[in-house]
Backbone of each chain as ProteinMPNN parsed JSONL, in Angstrom:
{"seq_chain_A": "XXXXXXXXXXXXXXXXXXXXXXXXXXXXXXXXXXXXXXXXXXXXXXXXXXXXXXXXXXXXXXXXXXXXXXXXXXXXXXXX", "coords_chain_A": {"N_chain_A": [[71.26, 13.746, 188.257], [72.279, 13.493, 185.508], [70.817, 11.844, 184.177], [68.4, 13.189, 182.86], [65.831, 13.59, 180.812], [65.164, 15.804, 177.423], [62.385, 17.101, 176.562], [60.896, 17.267, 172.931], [59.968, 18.533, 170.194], [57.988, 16.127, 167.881], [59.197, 15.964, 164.477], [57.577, 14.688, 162.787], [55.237, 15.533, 163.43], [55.582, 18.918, 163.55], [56.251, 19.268, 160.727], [53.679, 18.496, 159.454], [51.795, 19.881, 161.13], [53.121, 22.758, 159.691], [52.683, 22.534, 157.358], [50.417, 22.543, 156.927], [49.133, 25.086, 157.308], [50.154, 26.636, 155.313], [49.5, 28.489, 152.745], [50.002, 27.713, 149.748], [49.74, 25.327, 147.745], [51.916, 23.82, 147.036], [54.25, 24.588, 148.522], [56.94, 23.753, 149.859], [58.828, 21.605, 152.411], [62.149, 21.716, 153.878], [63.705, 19.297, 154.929], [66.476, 19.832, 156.996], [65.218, 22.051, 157.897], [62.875, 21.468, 159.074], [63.561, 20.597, 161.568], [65.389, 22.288, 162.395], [62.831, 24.277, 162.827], [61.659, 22.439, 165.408], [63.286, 23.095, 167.197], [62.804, 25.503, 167.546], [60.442, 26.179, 168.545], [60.319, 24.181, 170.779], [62.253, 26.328, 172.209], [60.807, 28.509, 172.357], [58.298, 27.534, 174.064], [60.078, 26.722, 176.533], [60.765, 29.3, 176.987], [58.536, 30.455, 177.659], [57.416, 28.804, 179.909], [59.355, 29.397, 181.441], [59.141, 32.317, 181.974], [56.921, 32.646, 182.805], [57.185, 31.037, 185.358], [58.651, 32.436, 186.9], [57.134, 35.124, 186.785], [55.581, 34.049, 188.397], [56.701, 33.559, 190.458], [57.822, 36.218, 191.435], [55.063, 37.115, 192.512], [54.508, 36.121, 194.513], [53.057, 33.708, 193.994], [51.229, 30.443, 194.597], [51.353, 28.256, 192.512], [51.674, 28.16, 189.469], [49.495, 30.258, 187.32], [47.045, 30.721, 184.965], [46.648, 33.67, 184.523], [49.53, 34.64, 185.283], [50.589, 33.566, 183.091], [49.52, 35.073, 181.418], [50.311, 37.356, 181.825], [53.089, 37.776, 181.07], [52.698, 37.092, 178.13], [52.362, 39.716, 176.258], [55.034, 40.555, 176.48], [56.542, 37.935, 175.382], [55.519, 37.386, 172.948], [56.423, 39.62, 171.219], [58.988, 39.424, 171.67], [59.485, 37.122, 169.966]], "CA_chain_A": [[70.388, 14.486, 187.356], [72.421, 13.708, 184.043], [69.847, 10.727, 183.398], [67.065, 13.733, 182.285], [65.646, 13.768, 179.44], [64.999, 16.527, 176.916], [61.707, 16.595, 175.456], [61.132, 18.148, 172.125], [58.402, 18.179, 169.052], [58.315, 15.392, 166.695], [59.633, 16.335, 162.782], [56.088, 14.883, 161.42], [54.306, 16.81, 164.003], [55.753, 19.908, 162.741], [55.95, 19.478, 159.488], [52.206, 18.732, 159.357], [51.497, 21.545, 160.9], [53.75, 24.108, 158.672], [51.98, 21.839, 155.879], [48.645, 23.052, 156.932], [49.213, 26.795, 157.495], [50.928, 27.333, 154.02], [48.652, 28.969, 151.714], [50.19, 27.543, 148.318], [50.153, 23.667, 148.032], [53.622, 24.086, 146.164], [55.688, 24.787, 149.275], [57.342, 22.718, 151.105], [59.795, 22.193, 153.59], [63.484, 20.998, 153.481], [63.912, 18.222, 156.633], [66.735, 20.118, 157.969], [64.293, 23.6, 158.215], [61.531, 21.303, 160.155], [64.57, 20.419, 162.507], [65.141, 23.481, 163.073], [61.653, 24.569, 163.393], [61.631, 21.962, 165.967], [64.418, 23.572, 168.129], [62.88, 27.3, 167.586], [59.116, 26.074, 169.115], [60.856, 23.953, 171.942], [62.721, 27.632, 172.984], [59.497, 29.221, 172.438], [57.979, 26.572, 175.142], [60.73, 26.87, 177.682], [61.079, 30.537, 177.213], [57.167, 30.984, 178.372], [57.373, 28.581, 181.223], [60.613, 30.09, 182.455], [59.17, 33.37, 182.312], [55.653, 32.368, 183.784], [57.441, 30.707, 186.807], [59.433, 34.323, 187.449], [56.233, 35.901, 187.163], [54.557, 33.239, 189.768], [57.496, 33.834, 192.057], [57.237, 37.504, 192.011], [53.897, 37.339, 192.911], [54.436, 34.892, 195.276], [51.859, 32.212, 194.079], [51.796, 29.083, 195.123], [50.947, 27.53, 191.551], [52.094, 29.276, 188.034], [48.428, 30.091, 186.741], [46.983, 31.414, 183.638], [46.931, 35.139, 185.474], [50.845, 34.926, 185.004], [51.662, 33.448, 181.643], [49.446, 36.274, 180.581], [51.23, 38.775, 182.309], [54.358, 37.881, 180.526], [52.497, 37.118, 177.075], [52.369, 39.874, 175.045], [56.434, 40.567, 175.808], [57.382, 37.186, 175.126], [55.195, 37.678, 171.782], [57.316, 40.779, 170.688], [60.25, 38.88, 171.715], [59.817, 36.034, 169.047]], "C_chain_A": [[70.842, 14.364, 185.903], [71.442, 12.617, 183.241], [68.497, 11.787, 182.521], [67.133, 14.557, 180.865], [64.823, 15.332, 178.907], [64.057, 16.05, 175.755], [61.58, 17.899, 174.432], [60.079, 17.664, 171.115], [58.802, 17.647, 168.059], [58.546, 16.163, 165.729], [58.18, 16.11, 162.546], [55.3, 15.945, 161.918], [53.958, 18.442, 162.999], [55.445, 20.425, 161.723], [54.543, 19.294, 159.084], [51.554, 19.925, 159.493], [51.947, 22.658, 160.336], [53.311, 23.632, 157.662], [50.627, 22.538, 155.766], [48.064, 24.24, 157.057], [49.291, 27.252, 156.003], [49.379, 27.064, 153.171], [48.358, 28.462, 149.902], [50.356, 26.167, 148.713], [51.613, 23.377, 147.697], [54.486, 23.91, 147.355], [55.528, 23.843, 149.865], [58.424, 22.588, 151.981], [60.474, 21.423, 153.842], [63.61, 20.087, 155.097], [64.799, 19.19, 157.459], [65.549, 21.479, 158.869], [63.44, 22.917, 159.474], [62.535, 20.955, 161.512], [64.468, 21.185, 163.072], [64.243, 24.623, 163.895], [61.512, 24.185, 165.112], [61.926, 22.712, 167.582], [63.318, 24.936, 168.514], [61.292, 27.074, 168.517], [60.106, 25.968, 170.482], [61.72, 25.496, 172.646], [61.771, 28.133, 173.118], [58.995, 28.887, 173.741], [58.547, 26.878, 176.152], [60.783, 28.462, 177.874], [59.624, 31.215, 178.18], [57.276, 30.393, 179.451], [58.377, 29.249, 182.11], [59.78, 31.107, 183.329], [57.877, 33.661, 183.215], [56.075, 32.084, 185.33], [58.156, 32.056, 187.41], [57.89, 34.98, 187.661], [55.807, 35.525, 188.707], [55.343, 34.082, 191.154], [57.517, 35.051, 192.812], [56.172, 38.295, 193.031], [53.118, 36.483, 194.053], [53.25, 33.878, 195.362], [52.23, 30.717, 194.14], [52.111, 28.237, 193.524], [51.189, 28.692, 190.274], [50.497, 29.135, 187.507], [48.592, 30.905, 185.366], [47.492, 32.99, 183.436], [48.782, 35.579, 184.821], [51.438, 34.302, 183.711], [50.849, 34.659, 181.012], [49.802, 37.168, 180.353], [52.374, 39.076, 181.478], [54.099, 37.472, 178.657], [53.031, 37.735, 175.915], [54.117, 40.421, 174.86], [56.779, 39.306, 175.262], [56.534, 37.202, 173.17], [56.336, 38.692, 170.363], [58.789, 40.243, 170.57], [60.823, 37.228, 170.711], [59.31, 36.374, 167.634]], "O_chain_A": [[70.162, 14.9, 185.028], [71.32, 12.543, 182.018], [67.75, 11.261, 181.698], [67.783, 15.394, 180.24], [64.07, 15.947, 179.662], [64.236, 15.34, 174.766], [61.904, 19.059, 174.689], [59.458, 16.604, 171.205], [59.652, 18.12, 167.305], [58.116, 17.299, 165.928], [57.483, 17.05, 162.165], [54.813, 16.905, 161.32], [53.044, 18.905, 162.316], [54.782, 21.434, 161.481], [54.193, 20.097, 158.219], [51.014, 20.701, 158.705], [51.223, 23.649, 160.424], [53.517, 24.378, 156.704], [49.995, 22.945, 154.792], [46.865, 24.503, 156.967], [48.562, 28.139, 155.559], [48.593, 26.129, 153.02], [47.401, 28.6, 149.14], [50.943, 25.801, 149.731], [52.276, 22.565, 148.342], [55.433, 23.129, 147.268], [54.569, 23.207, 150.301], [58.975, 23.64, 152.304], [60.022, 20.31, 154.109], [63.558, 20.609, 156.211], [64.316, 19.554, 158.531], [65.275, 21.64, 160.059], [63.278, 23.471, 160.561], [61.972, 21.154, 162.589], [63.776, 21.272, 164.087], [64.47, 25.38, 164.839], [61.335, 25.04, 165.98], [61.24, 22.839, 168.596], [63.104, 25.266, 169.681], [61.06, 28.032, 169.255], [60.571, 26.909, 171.124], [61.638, 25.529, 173.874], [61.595, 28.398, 174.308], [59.136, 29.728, 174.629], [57.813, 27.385, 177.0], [60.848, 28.85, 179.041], [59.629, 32.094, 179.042], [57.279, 31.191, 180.388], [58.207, 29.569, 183.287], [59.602, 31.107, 184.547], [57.748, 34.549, 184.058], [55.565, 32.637, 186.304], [57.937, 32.438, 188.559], [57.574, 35.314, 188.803], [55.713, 36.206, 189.728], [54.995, 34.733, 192.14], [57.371, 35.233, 194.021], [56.199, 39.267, 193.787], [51.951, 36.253, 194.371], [52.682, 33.395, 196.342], [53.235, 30.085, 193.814], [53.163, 27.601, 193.457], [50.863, 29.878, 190.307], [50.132, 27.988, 187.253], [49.556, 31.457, 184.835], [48.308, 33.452, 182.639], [49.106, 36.545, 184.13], [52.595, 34.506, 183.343], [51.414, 35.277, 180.109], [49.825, 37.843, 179.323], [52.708, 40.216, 181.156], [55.071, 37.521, 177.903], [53.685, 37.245, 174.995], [54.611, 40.669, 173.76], [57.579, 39.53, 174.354], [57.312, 36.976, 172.243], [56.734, 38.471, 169.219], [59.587, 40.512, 169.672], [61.862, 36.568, 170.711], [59.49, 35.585, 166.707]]}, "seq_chain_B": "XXXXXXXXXXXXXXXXXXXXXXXXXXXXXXXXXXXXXXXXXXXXXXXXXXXXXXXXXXXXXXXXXXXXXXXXXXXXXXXXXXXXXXXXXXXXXXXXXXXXXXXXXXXXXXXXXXXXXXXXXXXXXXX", "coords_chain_B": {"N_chain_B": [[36.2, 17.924, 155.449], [35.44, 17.133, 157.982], [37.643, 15.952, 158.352], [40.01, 16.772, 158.129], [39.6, 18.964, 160.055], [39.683, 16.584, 162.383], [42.195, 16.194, 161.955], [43.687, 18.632, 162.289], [42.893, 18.872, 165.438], [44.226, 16.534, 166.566], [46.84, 17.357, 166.089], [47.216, 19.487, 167.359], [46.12, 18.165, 169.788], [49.425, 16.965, 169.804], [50.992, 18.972, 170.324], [50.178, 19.701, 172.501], [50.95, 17.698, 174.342], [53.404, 17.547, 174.236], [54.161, 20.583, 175.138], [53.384, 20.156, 177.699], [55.104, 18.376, 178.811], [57.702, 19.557, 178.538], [57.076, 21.748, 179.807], [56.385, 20.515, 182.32], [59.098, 19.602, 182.968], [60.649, 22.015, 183.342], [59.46, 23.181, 185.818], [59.904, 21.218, 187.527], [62.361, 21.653, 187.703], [62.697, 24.238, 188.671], [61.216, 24.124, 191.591], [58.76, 24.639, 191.239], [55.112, 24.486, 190.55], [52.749, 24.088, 187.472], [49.638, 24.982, 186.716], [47.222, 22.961, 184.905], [45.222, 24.483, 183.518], [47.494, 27.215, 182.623], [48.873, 25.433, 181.439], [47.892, 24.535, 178.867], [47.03, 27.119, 177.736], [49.83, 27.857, 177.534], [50.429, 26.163, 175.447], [48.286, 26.45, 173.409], [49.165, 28.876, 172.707], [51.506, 28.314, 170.98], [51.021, 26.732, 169.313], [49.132, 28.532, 167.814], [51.465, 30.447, 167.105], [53.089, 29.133, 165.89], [51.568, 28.717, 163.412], [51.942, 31.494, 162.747], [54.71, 31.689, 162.208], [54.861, 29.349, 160.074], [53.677, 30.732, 157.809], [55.197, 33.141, 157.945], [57.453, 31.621, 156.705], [56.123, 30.912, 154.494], [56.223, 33.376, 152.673], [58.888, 34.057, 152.896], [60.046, 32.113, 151.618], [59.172, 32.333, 149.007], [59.292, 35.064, 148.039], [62.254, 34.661, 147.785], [61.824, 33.562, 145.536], [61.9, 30.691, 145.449], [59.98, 27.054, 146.229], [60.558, 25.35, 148.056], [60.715, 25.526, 151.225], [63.823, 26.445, 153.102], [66.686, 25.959, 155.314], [67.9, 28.523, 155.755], [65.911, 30.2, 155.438], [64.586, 29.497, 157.856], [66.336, 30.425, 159.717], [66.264, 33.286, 159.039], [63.259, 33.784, 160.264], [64.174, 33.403, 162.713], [65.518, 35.828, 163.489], [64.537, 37.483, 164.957], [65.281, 37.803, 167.496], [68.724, 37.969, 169.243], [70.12, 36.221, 170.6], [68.56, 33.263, 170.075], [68.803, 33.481, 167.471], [71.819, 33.477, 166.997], [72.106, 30.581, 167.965], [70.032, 29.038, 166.533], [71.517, 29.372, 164.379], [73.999, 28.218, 164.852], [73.212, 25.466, 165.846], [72.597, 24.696, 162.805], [74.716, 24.938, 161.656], [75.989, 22.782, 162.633], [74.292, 20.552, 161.817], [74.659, 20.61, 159.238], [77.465, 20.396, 159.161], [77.08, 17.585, 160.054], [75.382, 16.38, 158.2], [77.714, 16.157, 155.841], [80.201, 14.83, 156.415], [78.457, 12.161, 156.273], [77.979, 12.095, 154.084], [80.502, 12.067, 152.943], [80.711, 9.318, 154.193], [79.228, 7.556, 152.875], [80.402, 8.273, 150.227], [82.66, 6.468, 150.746], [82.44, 4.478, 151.002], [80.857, 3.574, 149.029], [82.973, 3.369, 147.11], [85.145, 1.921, 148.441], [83.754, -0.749, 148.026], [83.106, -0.518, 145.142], [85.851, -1.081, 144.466], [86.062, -3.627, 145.981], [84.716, -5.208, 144.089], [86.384, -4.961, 141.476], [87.593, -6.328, 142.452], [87.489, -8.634, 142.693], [86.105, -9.354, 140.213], [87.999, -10.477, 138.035], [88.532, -13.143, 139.556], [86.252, -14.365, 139.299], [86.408, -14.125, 136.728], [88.008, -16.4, 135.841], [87.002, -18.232, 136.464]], "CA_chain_B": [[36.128, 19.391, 156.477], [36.039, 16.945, 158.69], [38.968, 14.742, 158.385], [41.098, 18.389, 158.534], [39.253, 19.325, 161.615], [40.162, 15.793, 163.122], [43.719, 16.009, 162.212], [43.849, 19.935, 163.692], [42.844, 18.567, 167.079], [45.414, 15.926, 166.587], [48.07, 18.28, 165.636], [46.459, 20.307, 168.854], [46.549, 17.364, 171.5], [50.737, 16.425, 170.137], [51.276, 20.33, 170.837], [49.777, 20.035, 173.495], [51.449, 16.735, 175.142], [55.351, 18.117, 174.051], [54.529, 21.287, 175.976], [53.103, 19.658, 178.762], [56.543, 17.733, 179.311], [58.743, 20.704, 178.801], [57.111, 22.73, 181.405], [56.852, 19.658, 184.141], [60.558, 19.36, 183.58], [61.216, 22.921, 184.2], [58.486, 23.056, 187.082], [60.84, 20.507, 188.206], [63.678, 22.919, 187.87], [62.485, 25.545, 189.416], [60.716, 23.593, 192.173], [57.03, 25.026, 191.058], [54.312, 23.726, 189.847], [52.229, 24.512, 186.561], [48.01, 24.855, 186.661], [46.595, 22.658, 183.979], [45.06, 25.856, 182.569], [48.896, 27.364, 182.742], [49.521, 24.463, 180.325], [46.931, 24.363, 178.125], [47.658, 28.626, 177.372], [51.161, 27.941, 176.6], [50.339, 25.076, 174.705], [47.585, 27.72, 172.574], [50.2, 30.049, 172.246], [52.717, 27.97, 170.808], [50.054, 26.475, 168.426], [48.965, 29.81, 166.875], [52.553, 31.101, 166.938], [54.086, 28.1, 164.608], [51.578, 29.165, 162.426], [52.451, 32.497, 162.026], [56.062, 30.667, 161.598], [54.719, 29.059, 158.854], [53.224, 32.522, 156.969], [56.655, 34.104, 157.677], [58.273, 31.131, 156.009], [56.165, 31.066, 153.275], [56.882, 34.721, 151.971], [60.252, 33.926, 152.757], [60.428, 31.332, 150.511], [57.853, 33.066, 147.915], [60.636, 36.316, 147.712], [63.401, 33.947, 147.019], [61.623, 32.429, 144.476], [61.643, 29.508, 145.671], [58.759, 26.556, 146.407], [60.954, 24.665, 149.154], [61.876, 26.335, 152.188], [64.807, 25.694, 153.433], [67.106, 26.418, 156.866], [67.938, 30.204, 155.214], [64.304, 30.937, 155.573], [64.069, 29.463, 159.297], [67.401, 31.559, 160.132], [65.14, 34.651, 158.988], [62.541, 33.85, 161.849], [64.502, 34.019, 164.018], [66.068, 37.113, 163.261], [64.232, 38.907, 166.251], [66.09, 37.606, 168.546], [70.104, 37.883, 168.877], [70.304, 35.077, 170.942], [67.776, 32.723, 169.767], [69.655, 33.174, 165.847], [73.363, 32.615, 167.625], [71.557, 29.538, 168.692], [69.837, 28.605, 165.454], [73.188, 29.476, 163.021], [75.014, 26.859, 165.327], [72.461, 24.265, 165.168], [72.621, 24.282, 161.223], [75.923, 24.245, 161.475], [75.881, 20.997, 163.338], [73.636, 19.849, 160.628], [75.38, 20.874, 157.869], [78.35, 19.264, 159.04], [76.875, 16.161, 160.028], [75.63, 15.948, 156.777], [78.865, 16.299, 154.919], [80.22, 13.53, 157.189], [77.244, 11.246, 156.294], [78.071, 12.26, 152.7], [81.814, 11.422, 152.671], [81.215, 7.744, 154.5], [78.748, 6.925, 151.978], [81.068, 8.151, 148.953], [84.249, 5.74, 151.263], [81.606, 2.993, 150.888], [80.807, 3.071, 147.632], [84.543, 2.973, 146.786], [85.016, 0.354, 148.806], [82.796, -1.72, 147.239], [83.757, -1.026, 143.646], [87.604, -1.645, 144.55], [85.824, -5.128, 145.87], [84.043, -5.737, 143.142], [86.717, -4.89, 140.845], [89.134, -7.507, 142.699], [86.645, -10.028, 142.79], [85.693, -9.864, 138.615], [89.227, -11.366, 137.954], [88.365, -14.216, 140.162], [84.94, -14.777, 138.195], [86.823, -14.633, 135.068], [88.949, -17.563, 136.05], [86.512, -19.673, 136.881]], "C_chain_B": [[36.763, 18.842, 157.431], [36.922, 16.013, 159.083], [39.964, 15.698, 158.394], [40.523, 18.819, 159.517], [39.503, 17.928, 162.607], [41.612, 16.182, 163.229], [44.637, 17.393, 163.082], [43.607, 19.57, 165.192], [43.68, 17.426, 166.947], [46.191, 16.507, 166.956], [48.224, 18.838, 167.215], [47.197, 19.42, 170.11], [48.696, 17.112, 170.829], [51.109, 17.799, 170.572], [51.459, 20.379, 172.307], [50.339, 19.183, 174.913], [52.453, 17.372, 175.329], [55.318, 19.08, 175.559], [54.269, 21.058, 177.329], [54.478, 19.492, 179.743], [57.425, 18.509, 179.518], [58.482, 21.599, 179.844], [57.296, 21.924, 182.346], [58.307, 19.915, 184.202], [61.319, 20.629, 183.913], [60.349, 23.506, 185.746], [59.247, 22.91, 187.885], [62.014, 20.999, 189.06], [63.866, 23.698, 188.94], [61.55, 25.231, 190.492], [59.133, 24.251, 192.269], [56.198, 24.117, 190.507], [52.987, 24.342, 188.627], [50.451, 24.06, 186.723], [47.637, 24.3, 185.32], [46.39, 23.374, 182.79], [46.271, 26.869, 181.8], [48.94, 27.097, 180.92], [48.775, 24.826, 178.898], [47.112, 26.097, 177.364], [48.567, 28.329, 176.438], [50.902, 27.221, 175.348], [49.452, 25.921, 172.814], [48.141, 28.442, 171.875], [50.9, 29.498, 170.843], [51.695, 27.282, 169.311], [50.027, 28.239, 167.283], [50.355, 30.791, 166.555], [53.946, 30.095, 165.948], [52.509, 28.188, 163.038], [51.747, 30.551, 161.771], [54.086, 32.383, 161.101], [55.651, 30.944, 160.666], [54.58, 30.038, 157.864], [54.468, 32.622, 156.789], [57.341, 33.089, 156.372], [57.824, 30.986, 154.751], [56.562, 31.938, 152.079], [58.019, 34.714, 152.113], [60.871, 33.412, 151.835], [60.247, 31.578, 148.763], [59.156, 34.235, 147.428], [61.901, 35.826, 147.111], [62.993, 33.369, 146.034], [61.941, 31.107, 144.657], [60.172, 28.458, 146.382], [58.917, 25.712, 147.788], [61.269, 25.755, 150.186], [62.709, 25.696, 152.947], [65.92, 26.292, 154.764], [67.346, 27.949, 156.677], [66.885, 30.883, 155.658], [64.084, 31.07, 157.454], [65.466, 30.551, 159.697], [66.409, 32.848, 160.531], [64.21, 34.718, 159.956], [62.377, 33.945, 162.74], [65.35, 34.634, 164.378], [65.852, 38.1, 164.693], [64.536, 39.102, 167.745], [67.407, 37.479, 168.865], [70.323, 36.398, 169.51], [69.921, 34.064, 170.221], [68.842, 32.397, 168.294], [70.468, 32.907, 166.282], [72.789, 30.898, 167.436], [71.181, 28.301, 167.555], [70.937, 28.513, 164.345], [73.97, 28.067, 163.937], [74.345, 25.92, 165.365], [72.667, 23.715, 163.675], [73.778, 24.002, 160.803], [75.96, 23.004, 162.057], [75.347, 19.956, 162.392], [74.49, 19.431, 159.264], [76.408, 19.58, 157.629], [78.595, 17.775, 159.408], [76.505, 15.452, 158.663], [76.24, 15.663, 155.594], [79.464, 14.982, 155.261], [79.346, 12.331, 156.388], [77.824, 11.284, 154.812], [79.605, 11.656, 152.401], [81.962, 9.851, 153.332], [80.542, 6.946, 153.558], [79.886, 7.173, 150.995], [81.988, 6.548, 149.512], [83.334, 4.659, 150.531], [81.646, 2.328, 149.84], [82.405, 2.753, 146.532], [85.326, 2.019, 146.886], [84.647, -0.617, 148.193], [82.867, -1.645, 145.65], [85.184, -1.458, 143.406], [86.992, -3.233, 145.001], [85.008, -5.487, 144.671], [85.267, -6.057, 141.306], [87.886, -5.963, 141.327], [88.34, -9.099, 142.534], [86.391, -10.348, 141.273], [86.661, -10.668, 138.013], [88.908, -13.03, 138.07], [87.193, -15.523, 139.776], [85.403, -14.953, 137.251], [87.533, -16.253, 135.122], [88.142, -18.34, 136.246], [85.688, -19.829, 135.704]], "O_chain_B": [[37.842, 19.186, 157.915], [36.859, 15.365, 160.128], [41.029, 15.223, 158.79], [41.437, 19.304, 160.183], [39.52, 18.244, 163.797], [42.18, 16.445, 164.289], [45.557, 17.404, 163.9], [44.283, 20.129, 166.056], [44.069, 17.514, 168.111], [46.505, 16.42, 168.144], [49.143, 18.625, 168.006], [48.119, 19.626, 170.899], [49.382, 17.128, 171.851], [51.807, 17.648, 171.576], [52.341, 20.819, 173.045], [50.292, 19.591, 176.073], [52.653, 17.861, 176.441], [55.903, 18.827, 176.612], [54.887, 21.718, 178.165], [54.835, 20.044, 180.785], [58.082, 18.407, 180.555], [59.299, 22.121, 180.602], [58.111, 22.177, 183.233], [58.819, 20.366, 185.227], [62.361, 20.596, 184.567], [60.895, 24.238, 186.571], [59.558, 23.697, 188.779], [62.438, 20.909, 190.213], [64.748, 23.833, 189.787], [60.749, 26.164, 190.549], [58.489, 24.296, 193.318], [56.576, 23.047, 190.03], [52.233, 25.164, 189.148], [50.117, 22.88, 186.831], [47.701, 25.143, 184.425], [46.863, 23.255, 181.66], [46.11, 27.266, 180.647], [48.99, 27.763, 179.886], [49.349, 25.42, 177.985], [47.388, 26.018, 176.167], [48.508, 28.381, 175.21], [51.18, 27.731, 174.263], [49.866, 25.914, 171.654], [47.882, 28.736, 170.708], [50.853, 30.137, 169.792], [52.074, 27.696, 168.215], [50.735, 28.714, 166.395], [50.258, 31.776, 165.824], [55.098, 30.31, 165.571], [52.656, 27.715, 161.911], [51.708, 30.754, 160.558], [54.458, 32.759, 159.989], [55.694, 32.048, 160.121], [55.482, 30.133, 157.032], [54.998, 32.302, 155.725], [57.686, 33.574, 155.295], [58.629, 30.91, 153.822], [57.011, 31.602, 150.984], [58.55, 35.518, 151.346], [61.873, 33.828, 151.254], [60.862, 31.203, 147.765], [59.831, 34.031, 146.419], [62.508, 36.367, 146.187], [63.757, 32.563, 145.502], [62.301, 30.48, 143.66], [59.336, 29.093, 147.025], [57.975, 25.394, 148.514], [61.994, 26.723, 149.955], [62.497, 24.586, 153.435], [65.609, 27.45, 155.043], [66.908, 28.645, 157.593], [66.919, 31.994, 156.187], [63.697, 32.013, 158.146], [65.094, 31.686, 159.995], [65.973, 33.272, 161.601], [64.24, 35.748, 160.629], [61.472, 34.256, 163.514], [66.036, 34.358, 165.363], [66.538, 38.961, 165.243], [64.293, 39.899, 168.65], [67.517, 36.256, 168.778], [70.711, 35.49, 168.775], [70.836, 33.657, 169.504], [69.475, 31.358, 168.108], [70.464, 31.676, 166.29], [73.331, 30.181, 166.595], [71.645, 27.162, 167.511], [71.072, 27.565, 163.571], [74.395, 27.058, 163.375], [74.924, 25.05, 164.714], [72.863, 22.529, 163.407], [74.078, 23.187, 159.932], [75.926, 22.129, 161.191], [75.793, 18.824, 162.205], [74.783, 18.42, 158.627], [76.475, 18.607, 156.877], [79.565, 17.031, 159.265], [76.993, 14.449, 158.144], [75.743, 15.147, 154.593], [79.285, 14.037, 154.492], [80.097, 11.519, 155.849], [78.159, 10.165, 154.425], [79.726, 10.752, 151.574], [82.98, 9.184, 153.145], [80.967, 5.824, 153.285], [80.52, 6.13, 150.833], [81.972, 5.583, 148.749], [83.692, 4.103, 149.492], [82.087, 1.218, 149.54], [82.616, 2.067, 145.532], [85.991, 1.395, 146.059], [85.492, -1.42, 147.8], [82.691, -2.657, 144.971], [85.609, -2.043, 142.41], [87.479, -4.139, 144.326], [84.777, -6.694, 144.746], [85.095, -6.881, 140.408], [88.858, -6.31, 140.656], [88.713, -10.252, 142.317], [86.439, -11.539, 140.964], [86.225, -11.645, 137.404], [88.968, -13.89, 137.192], [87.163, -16.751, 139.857], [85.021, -15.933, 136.611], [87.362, -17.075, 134.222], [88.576, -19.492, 136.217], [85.041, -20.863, 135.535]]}, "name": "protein", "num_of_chains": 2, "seq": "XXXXXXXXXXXXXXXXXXXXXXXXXXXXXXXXXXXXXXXXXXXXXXXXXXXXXXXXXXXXXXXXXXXXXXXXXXXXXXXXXXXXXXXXXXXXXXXXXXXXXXXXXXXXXXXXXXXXXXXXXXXXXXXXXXXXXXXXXXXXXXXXXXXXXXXXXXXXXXXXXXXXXXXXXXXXXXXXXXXXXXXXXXXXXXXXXXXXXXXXXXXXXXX"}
């Protein structure tokens, strides 16, 4: 299992999109920050599927559906 | 309009691939399996929740008076989590000091290369 890979969200990606949110054309955003960005989504990501598949299991479903990432939504909301 | 409404559903589907991959491989993990729909949620989420990011970071940056934002700001974001910041502060450190690194082999370099240049002008003069 040490051959698996860790995927994660391109830099332009990112930075496009924190390009396209920002309100003032002025700002912008230092390479390491979109790095970082990078990192803080990808936890975001794993932190919902984690917590979706706990739900599933709870609820013993066969398949993690929508039903259960909602369930665990609006904490993981509060929690970022 | 719409050459910014193409590149939003761009933006959308790479969102939307990344998280794809990160859940199969914990699916994987955790020997479950994720509903399309599942995906496509998280994927939503994670979309409308890097732009609130963004917001935060702009007033972050906006308060400091500043026009760049810069890893200080992302720190701040992820303030609301103890972990999550542990997590982020040691990342930047990693950065930081890769970048210092990166910064002291270029200076060696350039040192290098004027100590050769300065042994070599001699050698030009003579001829």
């Amino acid at each position: 299992m040490a051959e698996q890979v860790e995927f994660e969200f391109k830099k332009e990606t990112i930075g496009k999109l924190l390009a396209k949110s920002f309100k003032d054309n002025k700002t912008k955003v230092s390479g390491d920050a979109v790095i970082l960005m990078c990192e803080i989504l990808k936890v975001f990501v794993e932190e919902a599927s984690r917590r979706a598949v706990k739900q599933a299991t709870t609820e013993d479903g066969e398949q993690v559906d929508v039903e259960h990432f909602e369930k665990i939504l609006p904490q993981l909301l509060l929690d970022f | 309009m719409d050459d910014t409404l193409a590149q939003t559903q761009r933006l959308k589907a790479a969102i939307h691939f990344t998280t794809g991959q990160i859940c199969q491989t914990i699916a994987a993990d955790c020997g479950r399996e994720f509903s399309r729909q599942a995906i496509a949620a998280i994927a939503e989420t994670t979309f409308r929740q890097c732009d609130t990011f963004a917001k935060d970071l702009e007033a972050f940056a906006r308060h400091a008076k500043r026009n760049t934002i810069n890893v200080d700001d992302v720190k701040l974001v992820s303030r609301r989590s103890t972990a999550l910041s542990t997590y982020i502060q040691q990342k930047s450190e990693e950065l930081a000091s890769a970048h210092q690194e990166q910064k002291e082999k270029r200076r060696k370099n350039t040192v290098k290369r004027k100590h050769q240049d300065t042994e070599g002008d001699p050698e030009q003069n003579e001829d």
